[in-house]
C-alpha positions in Angstrom: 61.7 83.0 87.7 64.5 82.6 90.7 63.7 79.1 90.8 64.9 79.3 87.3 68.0 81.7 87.9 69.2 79.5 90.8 68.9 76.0 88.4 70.4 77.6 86.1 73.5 78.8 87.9 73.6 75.4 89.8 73.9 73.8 86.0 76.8 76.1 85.4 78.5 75.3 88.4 77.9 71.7 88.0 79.0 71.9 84.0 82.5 73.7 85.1 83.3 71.2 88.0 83.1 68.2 85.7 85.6 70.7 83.0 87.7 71.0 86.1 88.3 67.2 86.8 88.1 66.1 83.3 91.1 68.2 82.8 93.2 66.7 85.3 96.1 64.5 84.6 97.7 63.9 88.1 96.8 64.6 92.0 98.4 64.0 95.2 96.9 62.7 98.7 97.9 65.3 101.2 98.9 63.6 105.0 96.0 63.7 107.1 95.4 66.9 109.3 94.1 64.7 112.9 92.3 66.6 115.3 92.1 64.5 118.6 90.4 65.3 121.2 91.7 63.1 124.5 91.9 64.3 128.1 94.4 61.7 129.2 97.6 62.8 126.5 99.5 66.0 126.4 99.2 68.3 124.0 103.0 67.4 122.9 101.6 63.4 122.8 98.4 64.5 120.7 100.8 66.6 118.0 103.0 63.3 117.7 100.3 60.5 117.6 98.3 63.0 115.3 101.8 63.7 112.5 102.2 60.2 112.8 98.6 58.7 112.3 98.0 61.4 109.2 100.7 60.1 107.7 99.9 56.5 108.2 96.5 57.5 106.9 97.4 59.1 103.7 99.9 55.8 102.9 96.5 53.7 103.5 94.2 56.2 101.1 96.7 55.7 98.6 97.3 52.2 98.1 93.5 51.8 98.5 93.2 54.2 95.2 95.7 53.0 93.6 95.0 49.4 94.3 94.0 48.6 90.5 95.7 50.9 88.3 93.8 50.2 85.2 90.7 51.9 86.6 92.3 55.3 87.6 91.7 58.0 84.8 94.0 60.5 86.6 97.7 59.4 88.0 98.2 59.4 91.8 101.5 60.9 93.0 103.2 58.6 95.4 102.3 59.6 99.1 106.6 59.6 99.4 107.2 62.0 96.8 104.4 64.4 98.2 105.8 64.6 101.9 109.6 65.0 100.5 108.3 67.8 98.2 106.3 69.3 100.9 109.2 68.6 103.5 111.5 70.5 101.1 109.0 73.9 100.6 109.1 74.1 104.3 105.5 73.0 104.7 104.5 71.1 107.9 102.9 67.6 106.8 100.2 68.0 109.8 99.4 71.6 108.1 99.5 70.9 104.4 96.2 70.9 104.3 95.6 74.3 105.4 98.2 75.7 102.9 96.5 77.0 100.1 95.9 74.7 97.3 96.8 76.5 94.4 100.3 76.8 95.8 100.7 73.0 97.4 99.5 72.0 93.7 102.3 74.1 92.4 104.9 72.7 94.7 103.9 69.0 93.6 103.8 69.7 90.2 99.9 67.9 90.4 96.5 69.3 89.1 94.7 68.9 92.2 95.4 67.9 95.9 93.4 65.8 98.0 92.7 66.7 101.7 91.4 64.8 104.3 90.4 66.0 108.0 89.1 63.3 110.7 88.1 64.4 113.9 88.5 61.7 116.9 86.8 61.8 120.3 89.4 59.4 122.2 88.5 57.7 125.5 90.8 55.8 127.7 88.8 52.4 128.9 90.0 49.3 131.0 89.5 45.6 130.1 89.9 42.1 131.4 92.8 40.6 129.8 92.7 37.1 131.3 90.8 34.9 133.6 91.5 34.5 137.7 92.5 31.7 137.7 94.9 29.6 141.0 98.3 30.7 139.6 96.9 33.8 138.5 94.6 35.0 141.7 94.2 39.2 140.3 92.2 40.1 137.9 94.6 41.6 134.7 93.6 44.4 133.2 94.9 46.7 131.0 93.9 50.5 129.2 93.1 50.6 125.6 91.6 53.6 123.4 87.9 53.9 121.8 86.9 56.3 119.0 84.6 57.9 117.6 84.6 60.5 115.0 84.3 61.5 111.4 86.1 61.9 107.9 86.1 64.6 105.5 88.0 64.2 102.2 87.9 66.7 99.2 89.8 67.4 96.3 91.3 70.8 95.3 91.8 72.0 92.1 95.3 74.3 91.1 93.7 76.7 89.1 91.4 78.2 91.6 91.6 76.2 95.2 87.5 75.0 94.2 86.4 72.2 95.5 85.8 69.8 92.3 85.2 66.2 94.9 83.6 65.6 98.2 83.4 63.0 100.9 81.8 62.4 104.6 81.9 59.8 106.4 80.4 60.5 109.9 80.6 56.7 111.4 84.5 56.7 111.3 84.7 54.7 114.9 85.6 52.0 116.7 85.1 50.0 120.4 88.3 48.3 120.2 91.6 48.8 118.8 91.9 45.7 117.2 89.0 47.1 115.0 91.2 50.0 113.7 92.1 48.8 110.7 88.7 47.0 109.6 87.2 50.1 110.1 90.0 52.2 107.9 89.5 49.8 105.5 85.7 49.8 105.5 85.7 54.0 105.2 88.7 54.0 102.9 86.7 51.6 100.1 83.7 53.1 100.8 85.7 56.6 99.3 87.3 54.6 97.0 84.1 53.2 95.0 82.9 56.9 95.3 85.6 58.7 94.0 84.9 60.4 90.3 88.6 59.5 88.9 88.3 55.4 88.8 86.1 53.5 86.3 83.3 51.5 88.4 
């Protein structure tokens, strides 16, 4: 009998999610909130790589959605419009995403918002950037960053601040930074072919 109570209520749930995104005619990508974790950068150095990576992130996220038009079922605000509507309400773009929903929707005129969190573990490592060799007798090296992290992505509905759409990707990492964006684009089409507002 609970087992039947508890189906029954996860059929309900289910039935007014897919209402929810049915109904909606246009979203926006919020910039991404960054949470870096890195013993070798000030706190001031983290808050500025962070605003400026989320931002980067959310212009990537976009164009990747919106790369065929003809498959979305729901409009995609441009990722500019967003951050000067969200610069103009006063909102922080590295803290939109804890604003609540229901009002950022209302701000950007949209029926949902998207919000995306990735979490990086950043280490500082040294490599070998050219051979010793008689002109050059030292070994050259030089610092670069490797990551390791995840990627949460959701999307928001106006009416209530529910979670309609939902995305993990644990694996969001790489070795090297020339691997960056491979690995962006890897995660980013990987959310892209799961996403519930573009015809497969």
């Amino acid at each position: 009998m609970k087992m039947r109570i508890v189906l029954s209520v996860l059929t309900i749930l289910i039935s007014m999610q897919a209402m929810a995104q049915s109904n909606f005619k246009k979203i926006a990508i919020l910039p991404f909130y960054l949470e870096i974790e890195a013993r070798s950068a000030s706190a001031e150095d983290h808050y500025k790589e962070a605003a400026e990576r989320g931002v980067r992130f959310q212009q990537r996220l976009y164009e990747t959605l919106t790369r065929e038009q003809e498959q979305l079922t729901v409009a995609i605000q441009p990722w500019e419009t967003t951050n000067q509507l969200l610069q103009k309400a006063g909102i922080d773009l590295r803290k939109a995403t804890f604003v609540d929903a229901a009002k950022v929707c209302r701000i950007l005129n949209v029926d949902a918002v998207m919000q995306c969190h990735i979490r990086l573990l950043v280490t500082q490592r040294l490599r070998r950037t050219g051979a010793v060799t008689p002109q050059i007798p030292e070994l050259r090296m030089e610092e670069f960053q490797k990551a390791k992290g995840s990627l949460n992505a959701q999307l928001m509905d106006a009416k209530y601040s529910d979670i309609t759409w939902l995305f993990n990707e644990g694996k969001f990492r790489w070795d090297k930074p020339e691997q960056v964006d491979s690995v962006t684009n890897r995660t980013f089409n990987r959310l892209r072919k799961d996403f519930p507002h573009i015809k497969q």
